[in-house]
N, C-alpha and C positions, 0 to 999 in steps of 0.2 A: 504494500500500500504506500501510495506517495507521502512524501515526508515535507514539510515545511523549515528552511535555516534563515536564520534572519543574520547577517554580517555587515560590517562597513568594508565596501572596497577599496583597497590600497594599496591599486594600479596607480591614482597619482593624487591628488591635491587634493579632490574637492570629496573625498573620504564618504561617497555617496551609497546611502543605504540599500542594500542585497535581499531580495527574497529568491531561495534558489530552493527552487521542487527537486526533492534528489528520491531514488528508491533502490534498495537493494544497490548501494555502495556507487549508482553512476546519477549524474545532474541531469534532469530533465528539461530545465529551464533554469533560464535567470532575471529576473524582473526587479524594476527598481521597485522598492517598499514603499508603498505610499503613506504608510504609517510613521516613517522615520520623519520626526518634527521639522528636519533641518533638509536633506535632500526633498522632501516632500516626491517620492516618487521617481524623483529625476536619477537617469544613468545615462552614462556614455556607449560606445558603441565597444570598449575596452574591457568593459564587464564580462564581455562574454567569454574573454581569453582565458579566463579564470579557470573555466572546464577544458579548456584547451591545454593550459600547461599543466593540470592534475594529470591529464590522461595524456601528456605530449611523452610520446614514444623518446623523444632527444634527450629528454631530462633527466639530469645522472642521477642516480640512488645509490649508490656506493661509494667509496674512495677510489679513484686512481691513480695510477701513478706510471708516468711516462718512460719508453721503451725505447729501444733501438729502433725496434719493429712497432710499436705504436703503443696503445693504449694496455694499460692489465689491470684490472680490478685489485685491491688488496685490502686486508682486515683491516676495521677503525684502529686496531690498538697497534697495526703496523706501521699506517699513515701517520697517528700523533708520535709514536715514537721515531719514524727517519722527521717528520719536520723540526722537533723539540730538539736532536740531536743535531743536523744539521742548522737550525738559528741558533741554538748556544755556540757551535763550533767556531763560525762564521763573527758571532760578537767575541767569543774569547781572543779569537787572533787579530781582529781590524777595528775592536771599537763597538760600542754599542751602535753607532751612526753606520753601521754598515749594512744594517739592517734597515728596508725603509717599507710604511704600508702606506697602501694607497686605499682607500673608504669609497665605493660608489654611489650615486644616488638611489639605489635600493634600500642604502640601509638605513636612511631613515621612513621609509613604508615599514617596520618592522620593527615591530618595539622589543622583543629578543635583542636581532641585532644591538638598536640603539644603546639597549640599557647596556647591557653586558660588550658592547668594544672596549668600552675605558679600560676593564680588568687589562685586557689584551694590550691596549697599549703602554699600561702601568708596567706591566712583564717586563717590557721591550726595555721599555725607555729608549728612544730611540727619537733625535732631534729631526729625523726624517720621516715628518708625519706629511702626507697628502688627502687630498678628498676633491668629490665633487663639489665640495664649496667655492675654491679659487675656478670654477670652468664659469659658474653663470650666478651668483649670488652675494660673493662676499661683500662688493660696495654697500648693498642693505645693512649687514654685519657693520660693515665699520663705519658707517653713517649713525647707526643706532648706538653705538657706542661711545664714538666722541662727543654728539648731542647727547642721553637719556644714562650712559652709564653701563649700558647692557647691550652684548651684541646679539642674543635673543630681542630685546625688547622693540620689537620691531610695530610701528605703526599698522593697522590695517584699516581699507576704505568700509566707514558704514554707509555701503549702499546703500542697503533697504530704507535708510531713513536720508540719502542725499539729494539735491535738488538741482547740482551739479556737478559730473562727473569728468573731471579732467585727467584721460590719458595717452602717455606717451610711452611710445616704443614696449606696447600689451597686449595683447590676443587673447584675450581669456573666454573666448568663443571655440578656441581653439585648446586653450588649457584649463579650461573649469576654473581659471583663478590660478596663479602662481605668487606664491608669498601671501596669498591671499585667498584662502579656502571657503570656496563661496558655491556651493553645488546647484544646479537648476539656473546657472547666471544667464541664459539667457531670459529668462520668464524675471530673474531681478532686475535687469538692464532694460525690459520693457515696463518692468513696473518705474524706473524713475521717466519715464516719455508719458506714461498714463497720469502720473502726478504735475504735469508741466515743465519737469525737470529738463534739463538737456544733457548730452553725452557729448562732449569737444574731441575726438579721437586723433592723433598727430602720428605718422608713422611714413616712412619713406615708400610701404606697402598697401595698399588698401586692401585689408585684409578681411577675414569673417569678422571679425568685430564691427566693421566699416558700416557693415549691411544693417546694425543696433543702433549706429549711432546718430546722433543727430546730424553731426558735420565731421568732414575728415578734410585735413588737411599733409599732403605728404612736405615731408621735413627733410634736408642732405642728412645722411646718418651720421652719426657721433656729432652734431652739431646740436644735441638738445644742451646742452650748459649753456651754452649763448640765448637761446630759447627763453631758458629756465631766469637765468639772470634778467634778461628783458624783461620779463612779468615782474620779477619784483623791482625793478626799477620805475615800471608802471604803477604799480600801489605806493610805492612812497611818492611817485609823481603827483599821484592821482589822488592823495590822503585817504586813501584807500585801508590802510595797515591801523588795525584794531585787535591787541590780541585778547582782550577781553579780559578774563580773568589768568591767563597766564603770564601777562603783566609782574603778576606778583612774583614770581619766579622763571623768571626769562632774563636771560644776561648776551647782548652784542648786539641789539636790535641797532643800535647807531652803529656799528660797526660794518653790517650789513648793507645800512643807507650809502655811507660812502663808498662801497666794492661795486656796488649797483650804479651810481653814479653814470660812469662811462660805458655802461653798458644799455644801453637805449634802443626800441626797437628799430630805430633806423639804421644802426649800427650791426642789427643782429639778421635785417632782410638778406642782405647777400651771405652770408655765413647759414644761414639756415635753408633761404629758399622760402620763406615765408613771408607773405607781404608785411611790412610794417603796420599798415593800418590793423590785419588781424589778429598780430601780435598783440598790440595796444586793447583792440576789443573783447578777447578773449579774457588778457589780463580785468579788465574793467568788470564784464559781466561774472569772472570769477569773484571778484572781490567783493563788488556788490551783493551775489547771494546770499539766500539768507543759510544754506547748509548745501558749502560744497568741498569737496575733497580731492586732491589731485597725486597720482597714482602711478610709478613709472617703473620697467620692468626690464623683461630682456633687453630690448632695444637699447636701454637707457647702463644698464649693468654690463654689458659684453663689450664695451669699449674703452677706448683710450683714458675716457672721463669718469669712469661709471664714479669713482666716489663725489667727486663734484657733482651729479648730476643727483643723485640719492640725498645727497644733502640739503641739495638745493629743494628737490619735491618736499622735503620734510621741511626746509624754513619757510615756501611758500604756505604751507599747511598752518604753521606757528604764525604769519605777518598776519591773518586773516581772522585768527580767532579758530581756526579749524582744527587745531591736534585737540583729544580728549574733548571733544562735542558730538553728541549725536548728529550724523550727517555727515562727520568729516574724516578726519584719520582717530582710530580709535583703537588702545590697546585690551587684549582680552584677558580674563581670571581665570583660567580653564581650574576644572575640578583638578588635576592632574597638573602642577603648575612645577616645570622642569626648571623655572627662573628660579624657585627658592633654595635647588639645589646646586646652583650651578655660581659663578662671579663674574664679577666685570674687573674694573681694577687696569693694574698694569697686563696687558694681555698683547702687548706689541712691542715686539722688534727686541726680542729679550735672546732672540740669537737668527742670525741668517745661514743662508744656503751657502754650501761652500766654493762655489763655483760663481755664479753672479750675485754672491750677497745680498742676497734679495731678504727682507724682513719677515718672520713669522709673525703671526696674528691666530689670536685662539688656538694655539698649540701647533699650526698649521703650517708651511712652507707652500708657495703655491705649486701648483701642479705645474705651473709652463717650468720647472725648473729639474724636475724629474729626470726627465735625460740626461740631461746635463750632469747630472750628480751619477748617475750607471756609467756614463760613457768615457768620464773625465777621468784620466786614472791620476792618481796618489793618494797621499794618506786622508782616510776620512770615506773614499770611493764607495758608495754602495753598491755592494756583491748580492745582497741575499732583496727578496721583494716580496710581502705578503700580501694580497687583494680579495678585499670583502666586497661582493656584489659589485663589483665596478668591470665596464671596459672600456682602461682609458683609451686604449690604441684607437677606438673610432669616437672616444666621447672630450680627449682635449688634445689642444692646438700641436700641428707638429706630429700628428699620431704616425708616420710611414718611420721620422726620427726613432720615436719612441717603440718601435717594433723594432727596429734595428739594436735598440737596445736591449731589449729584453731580451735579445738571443747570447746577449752576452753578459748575461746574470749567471754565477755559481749556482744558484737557488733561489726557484720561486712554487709557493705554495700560493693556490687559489681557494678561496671558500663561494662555492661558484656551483648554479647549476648545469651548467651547462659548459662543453668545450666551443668557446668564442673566439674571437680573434686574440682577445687577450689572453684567457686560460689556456690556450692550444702551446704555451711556450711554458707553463709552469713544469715541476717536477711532480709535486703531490696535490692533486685535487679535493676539497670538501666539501661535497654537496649537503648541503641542509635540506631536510623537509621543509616546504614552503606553499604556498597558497591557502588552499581550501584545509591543509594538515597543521594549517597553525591556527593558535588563538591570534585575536590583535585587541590593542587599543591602543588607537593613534596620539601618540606623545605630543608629538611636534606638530601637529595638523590644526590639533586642538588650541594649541598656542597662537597660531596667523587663522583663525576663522573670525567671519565677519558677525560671529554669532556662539554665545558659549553654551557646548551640550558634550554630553559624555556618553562612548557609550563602549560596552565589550564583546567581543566576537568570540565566541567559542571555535574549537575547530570542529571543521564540520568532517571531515575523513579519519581516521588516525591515519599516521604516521606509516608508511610500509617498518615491516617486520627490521631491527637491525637500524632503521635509521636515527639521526643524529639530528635533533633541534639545534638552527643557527646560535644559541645561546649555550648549548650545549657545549658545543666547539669552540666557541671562541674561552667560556670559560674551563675547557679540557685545558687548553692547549697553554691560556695562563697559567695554571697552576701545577703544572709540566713544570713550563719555566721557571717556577720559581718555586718550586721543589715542594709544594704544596696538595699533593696528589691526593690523603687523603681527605679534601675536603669534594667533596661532590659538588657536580652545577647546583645552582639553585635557580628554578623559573622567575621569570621577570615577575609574575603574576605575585609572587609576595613582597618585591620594591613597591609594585604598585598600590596595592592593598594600604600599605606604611602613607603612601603619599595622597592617597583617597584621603585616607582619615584625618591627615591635617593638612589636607586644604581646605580653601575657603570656605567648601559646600558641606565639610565633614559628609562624606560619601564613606564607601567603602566599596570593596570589588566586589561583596554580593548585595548591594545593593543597585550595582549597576549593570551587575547580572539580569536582576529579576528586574530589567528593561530593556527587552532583545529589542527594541523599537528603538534605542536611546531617551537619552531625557535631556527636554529643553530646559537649559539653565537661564537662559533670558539672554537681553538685548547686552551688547557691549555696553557699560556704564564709564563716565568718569572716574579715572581713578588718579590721578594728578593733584598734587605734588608726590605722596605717599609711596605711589609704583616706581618715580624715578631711582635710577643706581647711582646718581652725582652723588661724590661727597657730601656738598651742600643743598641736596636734593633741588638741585634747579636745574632749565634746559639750558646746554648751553649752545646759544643759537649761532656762532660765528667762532665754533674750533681754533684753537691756533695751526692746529695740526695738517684740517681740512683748510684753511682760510689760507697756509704757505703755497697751496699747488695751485691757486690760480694763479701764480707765475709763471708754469708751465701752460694754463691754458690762453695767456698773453703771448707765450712766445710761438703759437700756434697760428695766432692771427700774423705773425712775421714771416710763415713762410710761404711757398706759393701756392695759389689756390688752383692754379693747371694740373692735372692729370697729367702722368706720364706716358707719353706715346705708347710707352712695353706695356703697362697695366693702366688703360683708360676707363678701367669701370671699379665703383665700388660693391664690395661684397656683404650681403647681408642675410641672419640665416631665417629659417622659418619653421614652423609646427605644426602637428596637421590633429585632428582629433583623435585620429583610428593610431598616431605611435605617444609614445612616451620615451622617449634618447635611442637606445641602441635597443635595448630589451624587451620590447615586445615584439619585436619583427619575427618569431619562429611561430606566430599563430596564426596559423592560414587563414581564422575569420577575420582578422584586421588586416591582413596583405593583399587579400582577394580585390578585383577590382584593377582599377586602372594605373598606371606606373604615376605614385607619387614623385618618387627622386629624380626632379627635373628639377632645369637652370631657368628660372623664370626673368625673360628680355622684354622691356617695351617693346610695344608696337613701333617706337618712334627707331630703338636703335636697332630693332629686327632689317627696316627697310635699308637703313644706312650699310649694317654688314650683308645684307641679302641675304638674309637668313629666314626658311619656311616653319612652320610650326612642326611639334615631332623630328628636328631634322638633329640628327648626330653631330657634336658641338664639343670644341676641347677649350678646356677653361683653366688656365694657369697664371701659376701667383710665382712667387719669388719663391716657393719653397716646393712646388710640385705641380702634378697638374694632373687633369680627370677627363673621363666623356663622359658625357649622358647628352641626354634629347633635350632640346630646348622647348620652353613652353612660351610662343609670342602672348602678350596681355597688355592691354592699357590700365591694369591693374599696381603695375609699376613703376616708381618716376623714373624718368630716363634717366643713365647712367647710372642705374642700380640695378644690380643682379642678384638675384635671390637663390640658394641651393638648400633644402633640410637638412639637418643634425643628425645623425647615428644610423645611417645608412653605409654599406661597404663590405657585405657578408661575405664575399667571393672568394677572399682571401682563403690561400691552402690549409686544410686540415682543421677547419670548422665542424662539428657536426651542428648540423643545423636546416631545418627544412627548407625541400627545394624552393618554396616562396620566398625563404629568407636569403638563400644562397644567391638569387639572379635579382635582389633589393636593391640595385643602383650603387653608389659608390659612397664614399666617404671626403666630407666638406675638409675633415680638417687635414688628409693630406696638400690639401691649399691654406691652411692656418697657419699663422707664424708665433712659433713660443719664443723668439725674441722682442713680440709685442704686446702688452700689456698696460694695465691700468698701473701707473707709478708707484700710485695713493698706496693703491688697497693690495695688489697683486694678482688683481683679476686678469682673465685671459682676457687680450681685447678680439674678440673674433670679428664683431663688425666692422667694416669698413677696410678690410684686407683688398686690396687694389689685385685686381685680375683682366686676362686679357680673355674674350672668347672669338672662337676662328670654330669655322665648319670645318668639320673631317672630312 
């Protein structure tokens, strides 16, 4: 008889409620829960992969461990013992930094993962930490930090209750919300047009979002800080600037008036491509409203500026009266509240990379720096590589570099379901049980939602016989290291239980059990001054930190604004609803359909190269180069080319499904990891200068 499971999916952001009819151990369906408070109903077309990777034939369930002649299965207690043996060996002789891990963005869908990495990296110690953070996020991070104290403490937009919505360089038609967990956004983006609100959308794309909003205007890419500065030169122009009650604790608001000064939309039209005058009105009727919020993402993060540009959305939010107001940016209390175990503090630049001395942040070294540290030899070189859910070779800048490197690592162990482009070089593989075989409740999801609810997922399959929970492994292989063996894993499910009960909501885990539907916690509220991490609990709106690099974004306007004959186009990437980065591609219900990984060309500069639609196109940058089909569009401002993120399966000795294997190519063997944001360490992917010619 059919069975009823009710879960949150935690394919990507918008943590959207699951009703999945399952019977006799196979899924008959998957349907969004219409009961679930916060999705109301709503799923993506991502959901469905969910049965797909239970039952996906590629999916490892054992340890392997790599061969002459290829792949061999071998016992968990064989694998934890050659990895533990082999990273102690490797730190005893070259240093604890010989070891380096890399964190994918899986592991924060996975509250296993999440909770239980620390142990693993506490083992280590190892100054060679990476992650998905440095590829598309950290300027939020360090924005949040040098303003509020916290680099969790990240603002997010209250739609449901804004009247206007100002975003740049976001798709969240296409990503349910990024940094910003907002499930059903499309039915919320028409609820602010049904309230008279408006939607101001700026992107060099006209993208799905375009289609919600009220007005779109395309903007040159990485030129939103000139943008962003404009506007607020317009509200002090324009006496605009009221922060209302954050007055009380807000420090640079005069310091910001003067940086603003010279920056004037007439100033900012040729640099952006935006007329002046809609600069100016944009800024006006933002500032004028009575609850509006402005909101800036990939576009704004993946570049040269990202921390300026982050900064900057968050001081427009504070001149207005908008941070901590309903309607505007607002932070949330989740039951589960990961800020009161975590700090802020001195959390930067307390050691660099050894090879371009690039500054760590949150424990972190950015990723564009990874290679460099494998390939560089002398003292310090990293030999051995551990990867949790990650594949950076097709998810950061430079990945063809960074496969070259990886072939010439002593040792690398994956905790990985699958052999990908990246695991296909390891020595010992660990696959975790995963999807429908694990519990979940979303840590990190709960924290950027534009809305606070709780809820827990049981697993809905067990575990095959013999297998190994992601928290399992991670904390085996800690206390391997550190000579700790007989203490057993312990499930994440009793941290969390600890931290239900003294949070805000005094919850507990069986109380948020017996609400398979979850439960609404209510509207984001003010929580300001009290939530800030400042020493002196105030914002601080003009960093000295962030306020030094607009030196660099002065000496930006000094150089030439010509295109180079070799690379006359700018490069920009894009997201589609049916992927999420690399890792969904091996589900044939999300592949199916027509070839996404195309180079999308105006109309205007299709004619100029004489180039037809579908027609076979090579697209090279200063570090590599690629084909796929071009897709002509007036969808795009001229001199912008657009390719997706984590496409590139083809690569030898994948296993991986044939839909995945013939998925198009990979953007960042045209990324350059000697380009980045200064500030923060972000990779800068946009705006990488490329040439395209027909094959």
């Amino acid at each position: 008889m059919a069975e009823f499971h009710y879960r949150s999916c935690n394919l990507c952001e918008a943590i959207c409620g699951l009703e999945i009819t399952h019977e006799n151990g196979r899924v008959r369906s998957i349907r969004g829960d219409r009961r679930d408070p916060f999705s109301r109903g709503h799923i993506c077309p991502k959901a469905l992969a969910l049965k797909e990777i239970y039952e996906d034939e590629n999916r490892l369930r054992r340890p392997l461990r790599r061969t002459g002649d290829g792949w061999r299965e071998i016992s968990w207690d064989e694998a934890f013992d050659e990895t533990v043996a082999r990273l102690r060996e490797i730190q005893a002789r070259d240093g604890r930094g010989a070891v380096a891990v890399y964190q994918g963005n899986p592991s924060v869908h996975n509250f296993g993962t999440l909770l239980s990495s620390g142990e693993l990296l506490k083992a280590l110690q190892t100054p060679n930490n990476f992650s998905a953070t440095s590829v598309d996020q950290l300027p939020h991070h360090f924005a949040a930090w040098a303003m509020f104290g916290h680099p969790l403490l990240i603002p997010v937009p209250d739609i449901d209750r804004t009247n206007f919505f100002l975003i740049l360089g976001a798709n969240p038609l296409a990503s349910n919300g990024s940094l910003m967990t907002a499930p059903d956004i499309v039915n919320r983006l028409e609820a602010i047009k049904r309230r008279g609100g408006r939607i101001v959308l700026l992107d060099p794309r006209r993208t799905e979002t375009a289609r919600a909003a009220t007005e779109h205007h395309f903007i040159d890419p990485s030129s939103d800080a000139f943008f962003l500065l404009a506007v607020v030169h317009t509200l002090f122009a324009e006496n605009l600037v009221d922060l209302d009650r954050l007055a009380g604790f807000t420090d640079g608001v005069e310091i910001l008036r003067e940086i603003s000064k010279a920056y004037t939309p007439a100033a900012a039209e040729p640099l952006t491509g935006v007329p002046a005058a809609v600069i100016r009105r944009i800024a006006v009727e933002f500032g004028r409203a009575e609850r509006a919020v402005c909101y800036g993402r990939m576009g704004l993060s993946t570049q040269k500026f990202g921390g300026l540009c982050q900064w900057l959305v968050n001081a427009i939010n504070v001149l207005t009266g908008n941070l901590d107001r309903a309607g505007g940016a607002m932070f949330t209390t989740p039951a589960y509240d990961i800020l009161a175990a975590t700090k802020g503090g001195a959390i930067y630049d307390r050691w660099r990379s050894r090879v371009r001395g690039l500054p760590e942040f949150m424990g972190e070294l950015p990723v564009a720096a990874l290679a460099d540290e494998i390939l560089t030899e002398g003292a310090g070189q990293v030999r051995a590589l551990v990867t949790s859910c990650g594949n950076p070779v097709l998810s950061t800048p430079g990945g063809a570099r960074l496969e070259r490197a990886l072939e010439k690592l002593e040792f690398m162990v994956a905790i990985d379901i699958y052999v990908n482009e990246t695991t296909r070089h390891a020595d010992i593989i660990l696959p975790p049980a995963t999807g429908l075989e694990v519990s979940h409740y979303d840590v990190i999801f709960n924290l950027l939602a534009i809305r606070n609810t709780a809820k827990y997922s049981p697993a809905l399959f067990p575990a095959a016989d013999g297998a190994r929970y992601d928290w399992e492994i991670l904390q085996t292989l800690a206390r391997r290291l550190t000579g700790k063996e007989e203490m057993g894993p312990v499930a994440p499910e009793a941290r969390l239980d600890f931290g239900l009960k003294f949070g805000k909501y005094g919850l507990s885990l069986d109380k948020v059990r017996a609400a398979p539907h979850g439960l609404d916690l209510g509207a984001l509220e003010p929580s300001l001054p009290e939530r800030l991490f400042t020493a002196d609990k105030r914002i601080a709106l003009a960093p000295e930190i962030i306020v030094g690099d607009l030196g660099r974004l002065a000496a930006e306007l000094k150089k030439t604004t010509a295109p180079a004959d070799e690379f006359p186009f700018a490069l920009i990437g894009r997201r589609h609803l049916r992927d999420c980065n690399s890792w969904l591609h091996n589900a044939e219900v999300l592949m199916k359909g027509k070839n996404r990984c195309t180079v999308l060309v105006s109309t205007t500069d299709a004619e100029k190269l004489n180039l037809r639609d579908k027609q076979l196109v090579r697209v090279a940058s200063r570090t590599g180069a690629i084909e796929l089909p071009a897709e002509i569009t007036d969808r795009i401002a001229p001199g912008v080319v657009s390719i997706p993120h984590g496409y590139g399966h083809a690569r030898a000795g994948v296993r991986l499904a044939t839909a995945a294997r013939r998925a198009g190519v990979s953007v960042n063997d045209l990324t350059d990891p000697e380009t980045l944001d200064e500030l923060t360490g972000n990779a800068a992917f946009s705006s990488v200068r490329v040439s395209v010619k027909a094959v």
